[in-house]
C-alpha positions as CSV (number, residue, x, y, z in Angstrom):
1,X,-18.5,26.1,-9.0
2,X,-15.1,25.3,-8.0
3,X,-12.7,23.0,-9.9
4,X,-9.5,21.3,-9.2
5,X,-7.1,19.0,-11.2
6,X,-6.5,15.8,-10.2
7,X,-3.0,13.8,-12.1
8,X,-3.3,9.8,-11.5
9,X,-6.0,7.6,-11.2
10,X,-3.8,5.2,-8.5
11,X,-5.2,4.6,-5.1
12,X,-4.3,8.1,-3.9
13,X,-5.5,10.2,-6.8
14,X,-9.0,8.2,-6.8
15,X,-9.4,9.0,-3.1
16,X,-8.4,12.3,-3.8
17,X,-10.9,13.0,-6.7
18,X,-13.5,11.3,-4.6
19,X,-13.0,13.8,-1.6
20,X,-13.4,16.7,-3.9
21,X,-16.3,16.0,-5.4
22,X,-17.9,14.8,-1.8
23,X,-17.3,18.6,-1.2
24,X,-19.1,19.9,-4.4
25,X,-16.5,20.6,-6.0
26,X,-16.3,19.8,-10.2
27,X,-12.9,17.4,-10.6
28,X,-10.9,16.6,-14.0
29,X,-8.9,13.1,-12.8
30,X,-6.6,12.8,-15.7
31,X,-5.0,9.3,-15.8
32,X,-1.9,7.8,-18.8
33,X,-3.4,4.5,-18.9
34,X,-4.6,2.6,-21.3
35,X,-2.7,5.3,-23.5
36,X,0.6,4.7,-21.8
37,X,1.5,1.9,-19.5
38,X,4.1,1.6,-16.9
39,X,6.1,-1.1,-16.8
40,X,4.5,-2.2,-13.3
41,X,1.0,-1.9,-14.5
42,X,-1.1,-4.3,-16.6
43,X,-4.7,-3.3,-16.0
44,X,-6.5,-0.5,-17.2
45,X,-8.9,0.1,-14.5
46,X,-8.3,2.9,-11.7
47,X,-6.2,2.2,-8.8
48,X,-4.4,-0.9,-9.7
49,X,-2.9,-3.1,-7.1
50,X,0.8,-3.7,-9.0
51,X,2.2,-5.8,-6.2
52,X,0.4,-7.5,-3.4
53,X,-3.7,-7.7,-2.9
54,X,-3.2,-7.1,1.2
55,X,-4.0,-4.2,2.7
56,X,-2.7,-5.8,5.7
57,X,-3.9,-5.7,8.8
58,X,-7.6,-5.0,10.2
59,X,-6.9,-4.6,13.6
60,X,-6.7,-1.9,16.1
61,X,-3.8,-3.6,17.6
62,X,-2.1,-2.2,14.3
63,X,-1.4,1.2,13.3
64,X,-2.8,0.2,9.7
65,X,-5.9,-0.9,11.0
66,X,-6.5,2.3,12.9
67,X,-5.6,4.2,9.5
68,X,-8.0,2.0,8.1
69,X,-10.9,3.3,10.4
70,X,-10.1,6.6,10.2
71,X,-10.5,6.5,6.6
72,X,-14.0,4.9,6.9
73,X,-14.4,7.9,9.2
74,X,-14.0,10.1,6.3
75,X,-16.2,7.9,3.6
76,X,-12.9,6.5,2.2
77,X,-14.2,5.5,-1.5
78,X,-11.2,3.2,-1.2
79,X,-11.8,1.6,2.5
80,X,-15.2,0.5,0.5
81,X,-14.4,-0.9,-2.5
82,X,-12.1,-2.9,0.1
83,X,-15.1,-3.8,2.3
84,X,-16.7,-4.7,-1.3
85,X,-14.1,-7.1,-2.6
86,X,-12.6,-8.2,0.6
87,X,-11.1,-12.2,0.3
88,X,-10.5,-14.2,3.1
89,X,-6.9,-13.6,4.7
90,X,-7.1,-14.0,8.5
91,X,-6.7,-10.7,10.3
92,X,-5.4,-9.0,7.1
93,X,-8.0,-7.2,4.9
94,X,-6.9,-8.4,1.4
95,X,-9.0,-8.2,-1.6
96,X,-9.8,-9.8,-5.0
97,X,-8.1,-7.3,-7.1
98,X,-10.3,-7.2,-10.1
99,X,-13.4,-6.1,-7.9
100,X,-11.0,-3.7,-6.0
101,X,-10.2,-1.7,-8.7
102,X,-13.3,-2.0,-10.8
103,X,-15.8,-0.6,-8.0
104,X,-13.5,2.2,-7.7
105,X,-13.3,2.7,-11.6
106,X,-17.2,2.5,-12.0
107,X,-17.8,4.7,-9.1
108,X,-15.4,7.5,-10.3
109,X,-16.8,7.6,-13.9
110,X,-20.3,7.4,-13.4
111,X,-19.9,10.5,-11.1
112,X,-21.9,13.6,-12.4
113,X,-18.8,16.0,-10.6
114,X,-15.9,14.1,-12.1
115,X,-14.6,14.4,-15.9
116,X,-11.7,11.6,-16.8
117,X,-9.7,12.7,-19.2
118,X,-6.8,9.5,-20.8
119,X,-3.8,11.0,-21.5
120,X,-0.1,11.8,-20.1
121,X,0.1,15.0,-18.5
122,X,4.0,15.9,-19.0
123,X,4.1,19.4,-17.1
124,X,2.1,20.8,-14.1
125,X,-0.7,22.9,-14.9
126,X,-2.2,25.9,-13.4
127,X,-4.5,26.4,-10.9
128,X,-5.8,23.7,-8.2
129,X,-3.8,20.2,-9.3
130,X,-3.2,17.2,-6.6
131,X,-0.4,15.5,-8.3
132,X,-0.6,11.6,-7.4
133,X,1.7,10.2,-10.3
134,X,2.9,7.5,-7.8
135,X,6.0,6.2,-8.1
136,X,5.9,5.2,-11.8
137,X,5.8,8.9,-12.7
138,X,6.8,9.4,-16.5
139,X,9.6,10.5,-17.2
140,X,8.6,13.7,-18.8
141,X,6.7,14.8,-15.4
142,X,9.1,13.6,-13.3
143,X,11.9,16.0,-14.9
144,X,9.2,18.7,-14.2
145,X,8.9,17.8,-10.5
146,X,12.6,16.9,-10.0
147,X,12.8,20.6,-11.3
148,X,10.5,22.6,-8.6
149,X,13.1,24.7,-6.3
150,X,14.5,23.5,-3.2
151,X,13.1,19.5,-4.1
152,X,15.3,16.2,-4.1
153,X,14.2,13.8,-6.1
154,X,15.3,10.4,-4.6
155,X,14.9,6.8,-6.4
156,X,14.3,3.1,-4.6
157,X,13.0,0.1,-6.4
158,X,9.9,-2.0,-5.8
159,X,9.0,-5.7,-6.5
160,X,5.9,-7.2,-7.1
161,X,5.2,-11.0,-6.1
162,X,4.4,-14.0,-8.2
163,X,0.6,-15.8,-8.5
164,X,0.0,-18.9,-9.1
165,X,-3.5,-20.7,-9.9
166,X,-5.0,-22.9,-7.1
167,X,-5.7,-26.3,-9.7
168,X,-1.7,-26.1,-10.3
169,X,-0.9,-26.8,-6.7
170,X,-0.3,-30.1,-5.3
171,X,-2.8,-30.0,-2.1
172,X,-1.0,-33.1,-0.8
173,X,1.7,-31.0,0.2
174,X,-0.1,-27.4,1.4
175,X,-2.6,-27.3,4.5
176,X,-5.2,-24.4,5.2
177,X,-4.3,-22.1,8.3
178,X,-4.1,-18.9,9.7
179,X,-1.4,-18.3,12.3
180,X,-2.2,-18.7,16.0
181,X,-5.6,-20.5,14.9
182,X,-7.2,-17.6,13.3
183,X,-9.0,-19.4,10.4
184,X,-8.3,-20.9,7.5
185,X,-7.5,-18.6,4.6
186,X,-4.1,-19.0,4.2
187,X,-2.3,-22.0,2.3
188,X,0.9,-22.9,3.4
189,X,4.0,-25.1,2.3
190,X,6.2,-26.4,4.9
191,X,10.2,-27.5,4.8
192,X,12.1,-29.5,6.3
193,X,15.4,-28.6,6.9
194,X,17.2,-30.0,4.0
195,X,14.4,-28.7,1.6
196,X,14.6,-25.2,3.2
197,X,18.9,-24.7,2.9
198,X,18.3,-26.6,-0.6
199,X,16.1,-23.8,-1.7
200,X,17.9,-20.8,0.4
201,X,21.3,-22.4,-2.1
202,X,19.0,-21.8,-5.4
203,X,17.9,-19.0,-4.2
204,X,20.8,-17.2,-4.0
205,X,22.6,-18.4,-7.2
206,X,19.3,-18.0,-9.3
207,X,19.8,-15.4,-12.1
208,X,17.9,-12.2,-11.8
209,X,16.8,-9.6,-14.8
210,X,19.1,-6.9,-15.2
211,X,17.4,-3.4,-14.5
212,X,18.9,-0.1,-15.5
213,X,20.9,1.7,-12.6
214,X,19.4,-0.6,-10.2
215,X,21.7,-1.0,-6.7
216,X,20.8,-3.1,-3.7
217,X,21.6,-0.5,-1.3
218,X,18.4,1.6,-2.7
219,X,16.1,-1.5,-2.3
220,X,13.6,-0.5,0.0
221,X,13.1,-2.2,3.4
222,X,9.4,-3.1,3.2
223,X,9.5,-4.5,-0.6
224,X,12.9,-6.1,-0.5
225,X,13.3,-9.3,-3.0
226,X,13.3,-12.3,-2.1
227,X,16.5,-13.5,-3.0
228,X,18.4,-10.1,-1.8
229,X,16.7,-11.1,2.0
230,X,18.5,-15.0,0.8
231,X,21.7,-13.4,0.7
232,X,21.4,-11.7,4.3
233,X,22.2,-15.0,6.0
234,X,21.0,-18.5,5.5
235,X,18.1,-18.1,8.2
236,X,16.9,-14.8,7.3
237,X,13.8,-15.8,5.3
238,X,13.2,-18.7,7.9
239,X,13.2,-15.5,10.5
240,X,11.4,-13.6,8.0
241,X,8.5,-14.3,5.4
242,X,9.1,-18.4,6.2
243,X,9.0,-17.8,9.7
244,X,6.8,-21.4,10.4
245,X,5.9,-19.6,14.4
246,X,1.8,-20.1,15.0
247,X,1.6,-22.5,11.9
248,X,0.9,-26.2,12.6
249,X,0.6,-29.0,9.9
250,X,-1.7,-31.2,10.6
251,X,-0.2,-33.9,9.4
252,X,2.6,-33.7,12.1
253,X,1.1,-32.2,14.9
254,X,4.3,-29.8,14.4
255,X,5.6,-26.5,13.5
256,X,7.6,-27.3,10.2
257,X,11.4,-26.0,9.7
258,X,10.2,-23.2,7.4
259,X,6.5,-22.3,5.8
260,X,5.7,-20.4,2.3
261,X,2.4,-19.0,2.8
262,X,-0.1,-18.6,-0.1
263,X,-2.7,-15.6,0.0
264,X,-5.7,-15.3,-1.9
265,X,-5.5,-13.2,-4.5
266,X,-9.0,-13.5,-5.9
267,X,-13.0,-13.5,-4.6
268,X,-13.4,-16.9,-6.8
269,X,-10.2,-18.3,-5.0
270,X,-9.0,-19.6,-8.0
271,X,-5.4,-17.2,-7.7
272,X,-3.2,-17.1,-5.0
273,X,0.1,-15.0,-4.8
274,X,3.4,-16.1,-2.8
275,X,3.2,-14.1,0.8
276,X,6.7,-12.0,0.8
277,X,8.0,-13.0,-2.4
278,X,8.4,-10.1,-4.3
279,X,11.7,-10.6,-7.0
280,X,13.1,-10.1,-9.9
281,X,14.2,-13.3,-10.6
282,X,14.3,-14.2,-14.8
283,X,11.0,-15.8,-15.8
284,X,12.3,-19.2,-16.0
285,X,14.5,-18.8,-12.7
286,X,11.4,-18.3,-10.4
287,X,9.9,-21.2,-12.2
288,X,12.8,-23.6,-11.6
289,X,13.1,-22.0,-7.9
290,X,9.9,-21.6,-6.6
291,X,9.5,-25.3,-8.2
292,X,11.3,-26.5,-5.0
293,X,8.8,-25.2,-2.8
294,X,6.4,-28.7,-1.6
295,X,3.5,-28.7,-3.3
296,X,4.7,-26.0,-6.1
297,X,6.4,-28.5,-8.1
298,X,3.9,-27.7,-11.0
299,X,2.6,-24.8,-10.4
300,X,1.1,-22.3,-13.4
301,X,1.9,-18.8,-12.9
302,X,-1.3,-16.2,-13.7
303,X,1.7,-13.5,-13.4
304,X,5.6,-14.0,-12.7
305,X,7.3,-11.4,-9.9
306,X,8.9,-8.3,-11.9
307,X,11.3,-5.8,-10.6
308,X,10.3,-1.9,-10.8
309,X,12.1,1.7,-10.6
310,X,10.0,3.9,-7.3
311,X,10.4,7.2,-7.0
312,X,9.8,9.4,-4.2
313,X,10.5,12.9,-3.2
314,X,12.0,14.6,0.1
315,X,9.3,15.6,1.3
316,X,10.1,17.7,4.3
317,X,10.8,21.6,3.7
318,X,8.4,20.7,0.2
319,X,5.6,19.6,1.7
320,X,3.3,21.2,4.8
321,X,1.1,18.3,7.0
322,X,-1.6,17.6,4.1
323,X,1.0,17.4,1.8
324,X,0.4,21.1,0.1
325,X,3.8,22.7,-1.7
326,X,4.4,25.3,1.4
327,X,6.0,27.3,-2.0
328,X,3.2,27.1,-4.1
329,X,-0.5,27.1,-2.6
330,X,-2.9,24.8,-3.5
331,X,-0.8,22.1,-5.4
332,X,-0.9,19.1,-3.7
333,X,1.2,16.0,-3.5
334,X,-0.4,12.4,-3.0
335,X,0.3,9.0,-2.6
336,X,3.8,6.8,-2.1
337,X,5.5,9.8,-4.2
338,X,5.5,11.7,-0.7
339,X,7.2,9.2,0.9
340,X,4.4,7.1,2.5
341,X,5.0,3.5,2.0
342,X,2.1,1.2,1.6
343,X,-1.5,1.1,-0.1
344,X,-3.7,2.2,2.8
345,X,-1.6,5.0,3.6
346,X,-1.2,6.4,-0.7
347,X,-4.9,6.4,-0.6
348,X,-4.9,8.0,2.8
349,X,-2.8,10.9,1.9
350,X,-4.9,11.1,-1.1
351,X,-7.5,11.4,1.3
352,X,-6.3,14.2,3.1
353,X,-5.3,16.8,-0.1
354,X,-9.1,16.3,-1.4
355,X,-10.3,17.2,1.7
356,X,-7.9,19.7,2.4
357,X,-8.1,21.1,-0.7
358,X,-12.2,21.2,-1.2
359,X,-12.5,22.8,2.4
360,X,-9.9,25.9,0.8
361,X,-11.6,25.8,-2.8
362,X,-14.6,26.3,-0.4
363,X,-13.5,29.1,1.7
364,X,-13.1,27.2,5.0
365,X,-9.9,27.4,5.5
366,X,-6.8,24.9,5.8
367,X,-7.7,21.0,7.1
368,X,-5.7,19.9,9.8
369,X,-5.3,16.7,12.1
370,X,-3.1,16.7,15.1
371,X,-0.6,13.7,15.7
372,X,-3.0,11.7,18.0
373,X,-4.5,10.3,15.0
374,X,-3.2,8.2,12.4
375,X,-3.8,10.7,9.3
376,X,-2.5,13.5,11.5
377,X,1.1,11.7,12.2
378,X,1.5,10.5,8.5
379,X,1.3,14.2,7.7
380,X,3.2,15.5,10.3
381,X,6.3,12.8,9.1
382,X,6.5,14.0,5.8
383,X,6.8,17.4,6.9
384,X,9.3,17.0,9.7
385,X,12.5,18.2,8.8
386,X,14.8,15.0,8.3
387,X,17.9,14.9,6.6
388,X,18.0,10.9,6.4
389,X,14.4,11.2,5.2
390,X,13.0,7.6,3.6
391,X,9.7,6.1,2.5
392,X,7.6,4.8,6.5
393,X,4.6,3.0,6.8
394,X,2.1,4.0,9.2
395,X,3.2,3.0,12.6
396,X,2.4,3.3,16.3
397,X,5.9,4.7,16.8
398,X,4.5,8.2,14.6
399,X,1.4,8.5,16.9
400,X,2.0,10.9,19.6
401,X,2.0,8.3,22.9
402,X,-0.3,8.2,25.9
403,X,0.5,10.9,28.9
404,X,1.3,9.3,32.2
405,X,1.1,11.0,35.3
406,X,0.3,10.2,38.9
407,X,-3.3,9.7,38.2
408,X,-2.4,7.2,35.3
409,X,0.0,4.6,34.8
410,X,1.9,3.0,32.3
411,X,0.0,0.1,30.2
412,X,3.4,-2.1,30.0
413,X,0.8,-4.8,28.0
414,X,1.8,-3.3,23.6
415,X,-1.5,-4.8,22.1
416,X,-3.5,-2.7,25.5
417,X,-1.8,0.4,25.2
418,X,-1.8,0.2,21.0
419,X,-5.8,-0.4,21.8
420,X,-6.2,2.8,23.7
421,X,-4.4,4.6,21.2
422,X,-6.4,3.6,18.8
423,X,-9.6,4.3,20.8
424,X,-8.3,8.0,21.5
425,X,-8.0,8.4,18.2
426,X,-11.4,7.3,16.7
427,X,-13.0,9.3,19.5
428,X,-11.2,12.4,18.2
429,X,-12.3,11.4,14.5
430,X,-15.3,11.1,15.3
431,X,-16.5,14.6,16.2
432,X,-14.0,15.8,14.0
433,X,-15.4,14.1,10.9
434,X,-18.9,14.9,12.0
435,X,-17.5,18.6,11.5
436,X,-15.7,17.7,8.2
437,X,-18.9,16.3,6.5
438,X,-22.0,18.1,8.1
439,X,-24.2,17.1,5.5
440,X,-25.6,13.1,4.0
441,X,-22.9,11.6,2.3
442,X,-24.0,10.7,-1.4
443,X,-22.5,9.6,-4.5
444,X,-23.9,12.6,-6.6
C-alpha cells in the first residue's frame, strides 16, 4: 500500500492527511505539539485556530464562500468540523474553537490509515512528504527549507485578537446586531465622537511588547494591529474595523460615530473575541485601552492579543499549481507557508496536495483544476511568476472572469456577476469531483 509523510497537524496538513487516506493511501501525520509549542499556539489539539474563530464569509457573493463549497465538494474534513462547531456570526461561518479543532483531532486519530507520530521533524525526509509547518515553522526546519535551491525565504508578522468573557461585559452599553439587519449574533459597542478620538489618542501612545527584528513595513495587510491601523490617520479604524455603516443602536434609532464589534468565540457563548483587533499591545496596556471601549470597562480577558513572527516562502518558480516542488517530485508544500493568507484557503491547499498527491501515489496521474474555480486560481497564484510576490486571500479578482461577446452582455450588478461565477464554478466541481472520488466516501 502506498504511504506518504505528512509534517503539521495545522488546518492544511489535517486536510492533507485526510485526502490521502480518502484515497487508500497509509499516512504518518507527524505534529511538534504538545512536545514543542510555538509561541502562537496554546492547545494541543490538531488544527488550532491561533488568531480569529471566523472563517469568514459563507456566501457565494464572496470568493471565500465559493472556496468554501468547493471544499465541501471534495469531502473537506475541515468544511465539516466547521459545519459541526459553527457559532452564530451573521453571514460569516465562525466556529466555537474547542469543537473545531477537537472533531478534527478525534477524526484523524481514530483513523485505521493514519499513524501520528509527536515530535519535531528538523529536516525533510525522503520519499512522499507534504510539508505544512505553517508559518510557525521551527527554526531547525526552516533553515532546511530556507536552504532548498533557487527558494527565498520571506518573513511578515501576524497578530492574534483579544477575548473577553460575556458575564464581564456591561450589557447596558453593547446591543445585539448583524449589519444591514442580518440577525443578531454580533455584540457591538458604539462611540461617540469624543469617546472614539479619546480612544484613537490611547491607542496610539499605548506601549507595545517588543518582538525581535520586528518592522512595520513587514506587517501584513490582512492581520495588521490594531494600533499600527491607529497610527494611519485618526479615522482609519472608524473607516476600518469601527466602521459603525449597517449598525443601528436601538437606543438611538442611529448609526453611532464608531462601533467595536464582538464575535462569538464559543458554542456556549460564554467567550467573545474583539472583531479586528489583533495587537501586540503589553498585557496591561490592552487592558487599560480596550477599558475605554463602552461597555468593556471591566472586562476579563480568557486570552490577551499577542504579536507572532510568519513566515512564508516565494512560491513562484518553487512551487507548480498544487503546490508540488517543480525540482523535486512528490514533495509538497501546504498551508499559509505558500503564501495563501487565511484559514479556509491553508486547509484548502492542504486539500489539493493530498489529493494531488494520492491520485500520483496511485498511478493516475497529476490533479489539476483550471482557474475558473476557486482551488484552481489559488494554485495558479502561487505559481505565477511575480517578483513582488506576497501572502493573497482568495479573491474574485484571481478567478478567471466571465467571457462577453455579442450573444452576452456584461452583468455591471458585482454581487450578480460574483453569483454566476460562483455557479460556473460549482457546476465545473461538480462532475469533476464526481471523477475525483468515484467511490462512497467513508471514514475508514
Amino acid at each position: 500500500m502506498p504511504h506518504a509523510t505528512v509534517i503539521g497537524a495545522g488546518l492544511a496538513g489535517c486536510e492533507a492527511a485526510w485526502q490521502l487516506a480518502l484515497q487508500g493511501i497509509q499516512v504518518t501525520l507527524v505534529e511538534m505539539k504538545p512536545e514543542k509549542m510555538s509561541p502562537a499556539h496554546h492547545s494541543p489539539l490538531f488544527a488550532e485556530l491561533v488568531c480569529s474563530n471566523s472563517l469568514r464569509s459563507d456566501r457565494l457573493t464572496n470568493a471565500v464562500g465559493l472556496l468554501k463549497e468547493e471544499m465541501r465538494l471534495c469531502h473537506s474534513l475541515i468544511m465539516e468540523a466547521a459545519d459541526f462547531a459553527r457559532v452564530p456570526a451573521g453571514g460569516a461561518l465562525a466556529v466555537d474553537r474547542e469543537a473545531f479543532s477537537g472533531y478534527i483531532t478525534d477524526k484523524l486519530k481514530n483513523h485505521p490509515l493514519i499513524t501520528v507520530e509527536y515530535r519535531e521533524v528538523t529536516d525533510i525526509p525522503d520519499g512522499p512528504v507534504i510539508i505544512a509547518t505553517g508559518p510557525l515553522t521551527s527554526d531547525a526546519l526552516s533553515e532546511k527549507i530556507a536552504a532548498l535551491p533557487g527558494l527565498d525565504t520571506l518573513n511578515f508578522y501576524d497578530a492574534a485578537a483579544p477575548i473577553v468573557t460575556l458575564d464581564s461585559l456591561n450589557m447596558e452599553r453593547i446591543f445585539r446586531q448583524s449589519r444591514y439587519g442580518r440577525g443578531d449574533d454580533y455584540l457591538n459597542c458604539p462611540m461617540n465622537e469624543q469617546e472614539y478620538h479619546a480612544f484613537v489618542q490611547a491607542l496610539i501612545s499605548a506601549e507595545t511588547a517588543e518582538i525581535h527584528g520586528f518592522e512595520e513595513t513587514k506587517v501584513f495587510e490582512g492581520c495588521m494591529p490594531v494600533e499600527s491601523m491607529a497610527k494611519r490617520g485618526p479615522m482609519v479604524l472608524a473607516f476600518g474595523p469601527l466602521k459603525p455603516v449597517g449598525l443601528i443602536d436601538p437606543r438611538t434609532g442611529k448609526e453611532a460615530y464608531a462601533v467595536v464589534q464582538l464575535r462569538q468565540d464559543n458554542q456556549e457563548g460564554t467567550l467573545y473575541n474583539l472583531v479586528g483587533f489583533q495587537t501586540r499591545l503589553k498585557w496591561p496596556e490592552q487592558k487599560r485601552v480596550f477599558g475605554m471601549i463602552p461597555g468593556l470597562e471591566n472586562a476579563e480577558y480568557a486570552r490577551y492579543g499577542v504579536m507572532h513572527r510568519n513566515t512564508f516562502l516565494h512560491s513562484p518558480g518553487f512551487l507548480n499549481a498544487h503546490f508540488e516542488m517543480i525540482s523535486r517530485p512528490r514533495c509538497y508544500f501546504a498551508g499559509q507557508m505558500t503564501g495563501v493568507e487565511g484559514y479556509v484557503e491553508s486547509a484548502a491547499s492542504g486539500l489539493l496536495c493530498g489529493l494531488s498527491l494520492g491520485h500520483d501515489l496511485n498511478g493516475l496521474g497529476p490533479v489539476e483544476l483550471p482557474g475558473i474555480t476557486a482551488m484552481g486560481a489559488m494554485g495558479r497564484y502561487v505559481s505565477t511568476p511575480n517578483s513582488h510576490f506576497q501572502p493573497m486571500n482568495c479573491a474574485f479578482g484571481l478567478i478567471d472572469g466571465l467571457v462577453v461577446d455579442k450573444q452576452h452582455k456584461k452583468i455591471h450588478n458585482k454581487q450578480e456577476r460574483y453569483t454566476v461565477i460562483s455557479e460556473r464554478a460549482l457546476t465545473y466541481m461538480e462532475a469533476w469531483a464526481d471523477q475525483m472520488y468515484p467511490h462512497p466516501i467513508s471514514d475508514t
